[in-house]
C-alpha positions as CSV (number, residue, x, y, z in Angstrom):
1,X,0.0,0.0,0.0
2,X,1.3,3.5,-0.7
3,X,0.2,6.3,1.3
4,X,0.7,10.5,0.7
5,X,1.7,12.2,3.4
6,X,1.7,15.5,1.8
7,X,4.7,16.1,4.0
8,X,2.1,17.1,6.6
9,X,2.9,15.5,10.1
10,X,-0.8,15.9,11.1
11,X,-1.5,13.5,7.7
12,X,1.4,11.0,8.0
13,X,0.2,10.4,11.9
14,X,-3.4,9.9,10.7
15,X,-2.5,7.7,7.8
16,X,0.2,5.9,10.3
17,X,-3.0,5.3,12.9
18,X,-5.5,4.6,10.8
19,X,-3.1,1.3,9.1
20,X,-2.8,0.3,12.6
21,X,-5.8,0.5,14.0
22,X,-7.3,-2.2,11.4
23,X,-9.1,-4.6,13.2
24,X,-7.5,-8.3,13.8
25,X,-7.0,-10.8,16.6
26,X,-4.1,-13.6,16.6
27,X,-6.8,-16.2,15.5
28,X,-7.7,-14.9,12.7
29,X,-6.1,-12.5,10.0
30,X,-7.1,-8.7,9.5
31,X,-9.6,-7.7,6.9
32,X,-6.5,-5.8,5.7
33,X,-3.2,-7.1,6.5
34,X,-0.9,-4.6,8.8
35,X,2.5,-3.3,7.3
36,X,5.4,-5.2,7.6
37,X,7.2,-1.8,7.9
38,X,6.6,1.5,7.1
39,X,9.1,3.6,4.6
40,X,9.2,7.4,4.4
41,X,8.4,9.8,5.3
42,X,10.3,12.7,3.1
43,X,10.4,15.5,5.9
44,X,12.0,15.1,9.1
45,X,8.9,16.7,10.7
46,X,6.5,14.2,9.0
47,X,8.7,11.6,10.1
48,X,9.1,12.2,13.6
49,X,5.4,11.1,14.5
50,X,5.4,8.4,12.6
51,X,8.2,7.2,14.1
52,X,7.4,7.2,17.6
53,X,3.8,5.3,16.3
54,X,5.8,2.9,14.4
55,X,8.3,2.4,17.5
56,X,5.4,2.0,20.2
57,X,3.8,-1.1,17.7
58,X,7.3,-2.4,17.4
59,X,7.2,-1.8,13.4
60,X,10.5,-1.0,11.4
61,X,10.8,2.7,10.0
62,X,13.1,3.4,6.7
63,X,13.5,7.3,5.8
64,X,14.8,8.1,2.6
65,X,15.5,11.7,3.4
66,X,14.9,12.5,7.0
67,X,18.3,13.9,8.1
68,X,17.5,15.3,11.6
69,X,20.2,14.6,14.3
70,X,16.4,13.7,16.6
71,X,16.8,10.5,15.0
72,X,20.1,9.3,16.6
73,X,18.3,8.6,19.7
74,X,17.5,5.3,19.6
75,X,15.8,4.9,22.8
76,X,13.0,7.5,21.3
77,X,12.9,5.8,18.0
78,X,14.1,2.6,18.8
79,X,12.8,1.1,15.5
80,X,14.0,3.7,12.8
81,X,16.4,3.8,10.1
82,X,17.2,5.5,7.5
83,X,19.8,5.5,4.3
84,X,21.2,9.4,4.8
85,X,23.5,10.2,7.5
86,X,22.0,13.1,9.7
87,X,22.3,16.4,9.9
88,X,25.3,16.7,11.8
89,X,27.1,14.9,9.0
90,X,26.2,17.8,6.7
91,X,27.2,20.4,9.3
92,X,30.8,19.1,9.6
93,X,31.3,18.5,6.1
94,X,30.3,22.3,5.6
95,X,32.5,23.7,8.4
96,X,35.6,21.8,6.8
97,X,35.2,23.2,3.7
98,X,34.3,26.9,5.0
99,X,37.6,26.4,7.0
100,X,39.6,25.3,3.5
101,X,38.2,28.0,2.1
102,X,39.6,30.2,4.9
103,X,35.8,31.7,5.1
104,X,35.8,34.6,8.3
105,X,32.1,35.4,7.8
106,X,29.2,33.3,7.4
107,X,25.5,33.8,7.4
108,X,22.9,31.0,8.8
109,X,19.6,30.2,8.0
110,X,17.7,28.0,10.1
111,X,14.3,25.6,9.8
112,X,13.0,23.0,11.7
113,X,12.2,20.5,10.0
């Protein structure tokens, strides 16, 4: 099943509760069957809910793109992975080259998400 978040956290959390809330018992399989694992979301803020959700029902979470440095905590989001390093990667790798570049002024721009 593929779901749109619309890089919304409000969405992905609703999608995220809705899949697990499906009705089933151990004796007898869901009307629907539940996810194996969940994969996205885009957006470090989308991703963050689900996350936790998918951490709490002891379901696997593979982010493509979420980079936030929240993730490295792993006894919040015990269950989440992703394939891009985090932010702090990005950070360092900036700094270096800021430094080769012998750079004495910079400006910062910050989001959070």
């Amino acid at each position: 099943e593929l779901f749109d978040t619309g890089c919304s956290p409000i969405q992905s959390t609703w999608l995220l509760s809705d899949v697990l809330d499906r009705p089933h018992t151990e004796e007898t399989a869901p009307i629907e069957p539940l996810p194996a694992a969940v994969l996205g979301a885009f957006r470090s803020a989308s991703t963050s809910p689900t996350a936790i959700l998918s951490g709490v029902s002891d379901l696997p979470q593979l982010s493509y793109r979420s980079s936030s440095t929240d993730f490295d905590n792993k006894e919040q989001y015990p269950y989440f992975g992703r394939t891009v390093p985090s932010s702090s990667s990005d950070a360092s790798a900036v700094i270096s080259y800021l430094q080769y570049l012998e750079v004495e002024y910079v400006g910062v721009i910050f989001v959070t998400d």
